[in-house]
N, C-alpha and C positions, 0 to 999 in steps of 0.2 A: 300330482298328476300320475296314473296310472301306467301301464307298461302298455307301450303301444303295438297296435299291431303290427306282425312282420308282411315286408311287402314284398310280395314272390314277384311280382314283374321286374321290380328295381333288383332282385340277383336273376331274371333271364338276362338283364341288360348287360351285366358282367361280361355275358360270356361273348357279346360281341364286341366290348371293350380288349377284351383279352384277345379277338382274334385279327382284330386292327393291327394290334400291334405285332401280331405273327406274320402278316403280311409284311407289314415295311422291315422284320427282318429277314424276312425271305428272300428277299432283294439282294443279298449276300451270296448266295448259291444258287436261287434259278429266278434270274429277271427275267421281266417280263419287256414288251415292247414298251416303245416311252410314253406311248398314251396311256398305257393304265401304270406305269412305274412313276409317271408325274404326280399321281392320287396316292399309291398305296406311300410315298413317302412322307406322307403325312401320318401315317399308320401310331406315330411315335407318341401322338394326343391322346391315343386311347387309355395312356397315364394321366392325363390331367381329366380325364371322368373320373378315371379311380379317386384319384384327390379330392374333388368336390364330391362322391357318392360315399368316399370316406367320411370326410365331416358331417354330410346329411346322414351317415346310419346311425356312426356314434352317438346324436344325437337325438335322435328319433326311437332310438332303441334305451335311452338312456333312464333307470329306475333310482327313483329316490331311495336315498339311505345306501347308495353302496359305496363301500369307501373308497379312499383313492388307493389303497393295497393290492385292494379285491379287483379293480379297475384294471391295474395295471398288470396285476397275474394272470387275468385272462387275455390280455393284450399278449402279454410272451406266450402264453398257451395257443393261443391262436394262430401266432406266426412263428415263431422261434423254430419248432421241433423241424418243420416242414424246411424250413430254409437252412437248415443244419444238415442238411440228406441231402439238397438237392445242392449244395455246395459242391458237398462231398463228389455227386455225381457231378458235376463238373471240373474240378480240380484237374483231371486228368485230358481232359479238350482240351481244358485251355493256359494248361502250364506243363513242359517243361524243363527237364535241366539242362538237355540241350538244345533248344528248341532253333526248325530248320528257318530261316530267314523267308522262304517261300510261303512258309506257314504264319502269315502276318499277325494271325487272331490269337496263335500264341504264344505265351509269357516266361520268359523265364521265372522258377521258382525264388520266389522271397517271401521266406516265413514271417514277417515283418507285417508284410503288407495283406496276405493271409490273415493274419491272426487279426486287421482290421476286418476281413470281412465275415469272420467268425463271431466278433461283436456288433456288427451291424455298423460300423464307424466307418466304411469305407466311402459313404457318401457327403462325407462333409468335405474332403476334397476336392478342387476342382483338376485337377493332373488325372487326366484320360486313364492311365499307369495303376490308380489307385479308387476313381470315383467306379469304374471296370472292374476292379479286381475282384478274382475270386469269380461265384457266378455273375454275368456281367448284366444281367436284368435285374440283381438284387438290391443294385445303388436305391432303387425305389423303398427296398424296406428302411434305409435308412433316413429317410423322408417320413414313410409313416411311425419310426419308434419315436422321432420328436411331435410329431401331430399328437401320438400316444400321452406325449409329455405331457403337453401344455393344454389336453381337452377340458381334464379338471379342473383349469383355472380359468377357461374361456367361457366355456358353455357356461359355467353359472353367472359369468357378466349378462351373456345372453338372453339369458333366461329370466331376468328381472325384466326385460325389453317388454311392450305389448307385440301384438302380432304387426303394429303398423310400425313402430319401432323395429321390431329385428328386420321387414322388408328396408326401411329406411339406413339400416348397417349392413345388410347387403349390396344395398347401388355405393356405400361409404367405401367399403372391399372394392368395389368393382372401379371407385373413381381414385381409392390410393393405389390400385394395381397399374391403371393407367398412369397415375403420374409418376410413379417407378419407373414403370418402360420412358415414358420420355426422357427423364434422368439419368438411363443406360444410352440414350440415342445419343443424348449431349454429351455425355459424357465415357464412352466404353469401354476408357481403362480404369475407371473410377472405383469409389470402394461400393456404391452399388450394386454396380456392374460385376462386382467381384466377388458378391457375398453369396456361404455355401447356397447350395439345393433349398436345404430345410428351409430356410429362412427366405428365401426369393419364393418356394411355393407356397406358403401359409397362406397366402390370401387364398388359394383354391380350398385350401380344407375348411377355412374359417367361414369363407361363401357356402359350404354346405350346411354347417353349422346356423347358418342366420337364416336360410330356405328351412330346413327343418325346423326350428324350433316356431317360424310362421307357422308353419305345419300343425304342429302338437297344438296351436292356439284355433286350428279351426280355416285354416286359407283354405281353399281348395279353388284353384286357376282354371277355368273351364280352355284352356288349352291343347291342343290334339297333339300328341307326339311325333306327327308328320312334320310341324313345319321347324322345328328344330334342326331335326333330320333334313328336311332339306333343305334348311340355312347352311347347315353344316356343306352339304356337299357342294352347293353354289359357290359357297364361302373358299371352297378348297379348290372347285373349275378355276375357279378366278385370281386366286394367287400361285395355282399350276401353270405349269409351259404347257399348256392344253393346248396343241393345234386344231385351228379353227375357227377362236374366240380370241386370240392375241389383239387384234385390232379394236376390240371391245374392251376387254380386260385391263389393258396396261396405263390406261388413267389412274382407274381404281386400284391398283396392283400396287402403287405407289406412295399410298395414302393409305391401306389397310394393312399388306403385307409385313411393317415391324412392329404390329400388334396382336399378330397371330398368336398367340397365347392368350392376352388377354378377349379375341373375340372368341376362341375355342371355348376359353372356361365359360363364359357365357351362355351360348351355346350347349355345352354340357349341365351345364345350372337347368340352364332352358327343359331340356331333356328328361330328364331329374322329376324335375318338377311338375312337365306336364304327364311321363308314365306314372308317378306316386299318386297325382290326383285324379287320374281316371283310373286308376283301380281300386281307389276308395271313396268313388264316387260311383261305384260298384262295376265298371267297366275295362276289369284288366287287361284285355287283352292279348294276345298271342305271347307276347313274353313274359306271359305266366305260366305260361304250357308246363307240365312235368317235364320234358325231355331238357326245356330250356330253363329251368329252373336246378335240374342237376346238373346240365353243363355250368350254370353259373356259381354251382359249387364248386364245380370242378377245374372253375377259371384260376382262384390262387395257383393253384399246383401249376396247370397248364403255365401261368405267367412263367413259374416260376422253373420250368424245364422244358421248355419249347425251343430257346435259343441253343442251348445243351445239341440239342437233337438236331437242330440245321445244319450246327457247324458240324457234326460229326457227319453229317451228309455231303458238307463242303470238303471234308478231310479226305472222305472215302470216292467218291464219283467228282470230286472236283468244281470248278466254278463251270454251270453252264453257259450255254451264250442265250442272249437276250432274245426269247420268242415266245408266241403261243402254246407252244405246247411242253414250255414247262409250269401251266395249266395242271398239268400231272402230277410233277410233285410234289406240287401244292397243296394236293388233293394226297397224295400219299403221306407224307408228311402230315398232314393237318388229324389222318386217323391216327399213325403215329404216336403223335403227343397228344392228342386226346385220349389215347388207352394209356398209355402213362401218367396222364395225370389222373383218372380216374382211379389208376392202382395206387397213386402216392396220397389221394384224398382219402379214401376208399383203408389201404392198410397203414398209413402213415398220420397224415393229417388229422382226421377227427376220431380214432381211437387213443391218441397223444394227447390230441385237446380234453377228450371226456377225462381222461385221466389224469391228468395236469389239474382240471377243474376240480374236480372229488378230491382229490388232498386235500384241493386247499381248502376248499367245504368244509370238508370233514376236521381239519386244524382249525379252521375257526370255529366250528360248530364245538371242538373238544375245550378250547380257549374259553367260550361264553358259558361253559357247563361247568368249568374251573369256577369261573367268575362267582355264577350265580351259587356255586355252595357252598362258596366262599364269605358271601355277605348272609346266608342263610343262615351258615353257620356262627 
């Protein structure tokens, strides 16, 4: 099967996954009143799209014949150099040698637990101390280097699948996710309940994994990207302290709320699924826009230095109090780390990557011209 084509609505969507989650840390330095801080803390799910849009690019994007070397150098090419700099610019928010007790978010200095988040290892713990450390939005890269691991050994199970096959290992995902979570209910000191990130979120990136490779067989879901979207936010009224709707809500609140993750990921599957198939069913829509299409370049970086920049807002002007009209720094802030991440994409991120890449091109391309005048000869 051929190299498919790239979907520019599915990276506009990034950049509102990425700014989900700038909200609910906003909440840190200038909250809002409780009616909308009951919504934005749910901001934190805008990881678990990355996760399933992860597995659906990987493998939607994925070309026969390339190896798992090749694979996996452009995976460190892609993320590594970017999370290496924005460490860096973090280290100094949020560690320390003397650090003032007032100052909660930061850490005293241990090269120790640094030098985990310099290899990406700092999320296989679960100790706040350490899953934190370092930049403390970057526990997620340590999530996507094992999804990195194991796509070359997944995706090609998949891939034998038909197209009603990988839908039929997607609701498979979606019913051992469930029975996961009830096995944390029952049991929530258990080794479950207790196993790293990586391995509790696999089924989100594997769920992308079995929607795309539907994909590449020809599915196409005549479904609108609205009603995701407003599953989603019902989904969130309803397990919020929404005043207004309590009397309504707190049946169901009872009965959906400790499966908020697995109805998220679904949801985001949903998502997924229905902007990839209306823009190649020739209808892309607004978040295909160029503007929203380079934001959704410029989401890694943004993920990856937006919390940097709050707390040094927290540092410098302090925790504000809870109102509308820190509406504003919201709004200042959000250009902020938008012009920052567009410099760290922009001079950092993908002149690393092109260069990362062309080595290694270029070593294999020097390897197989070894080879071949080798047997020539």
């Amino acid at each position: 099967m051929g190299h498919a084509t790239r979907l520019d609505s599915i990276t506009g969507l990034r950049w509102w996954a990425a700014f989900v989650v700038f909200g609910y840390h906003m909440l840190v330095f200038a909250p809002l009143p409780a009616s909308a801080a009951s919504l934005l803390q749910f901001g934190h799910f805008g990881v678990t799209f990355f996760f399933v849009l992860s597995g659906f690019v990987l493998t939607w994007s994925m070309r026969p014949g390339t190896t798992k070397a090749t694979f996996y150098w452009r995976r460190f090419a892609r993320i590594y150099p970017l999370s290496l700099v924005t460490l860096l610019l973090a280290i100094p928010v949020f560690y320390s040698f003397h650090p003032d007790p007032a100052d909660w978010w930061v850490k005293p200095v241990s090269i120790g637990i640094l030098l985990l988040s310099v290899v990406l290892l700092q999320g296989w713990s679960r100790d706040p101390a350490i899953l934190f450390s370092g930049n403390p939005a970057a526990w997620t890269l340590t999530v996507e280097m094992f999804f990195y691991a194991v796509h070359p050994f997944i995706a090609p199970v998949v891939a034998r699948f038909s197209k009603r096959g990988a839908l039929w290992a997607a609701g498979g995902v979606i019913a051992f996710a469930v029975l996961t979570r009830i096995a944390t209910l029952l049991a929530p000191t258990g080794w479950i309940a207790g196993l790293p990130w990586p391995i509790l979120r696999l089924n989100e990136f594997v769920l992308g994994i079995c929607i795309a490779w539907a994909f590449r067989l020809g599915w196409r879901p005549k479904l609108h990207p609205v009603i995701p979207l407003v599953g989603l936010l019902v989904y969130f009224l309803v397990v919020a302290d929404t005043p207004g709707i309590d009397a309504i809500d707190q049946p169901l609140e009872v009965v959906i709320t400790p499966y908020a993750s697995e109805v998220v990921t679904v949801l985001c599957a949903a998502l997924i699924i229905a902007t990839a198939s209306r823009e190649l069913r020739g209808r892309a829509g607004w978040t295909a826009s160029k503007p929203l299409v380079a934001l959704g370049e410029w989401s890694f970086a943004f993920y990856l230095v937006h919390a940097t920049i709050i707390y040094v807002a927290l540092e410098v002007f302090g925790l504000q109090p809870a109102r509308w009209a820190n509406l504003a720094w919201f709004a200042v802030l959000l250009v902020v780390a938008t012009a920052a991440a567009a410099a760290l994409h922009l001079g950092v991120e993908k002149p690393l990557e092109t260069r990362l890449r062309r080595w290694q091109q270029a070593k294999s391309s020097a390897r197989a011209e070894k080879k071949s005048a080798a047997v020539g000869g």
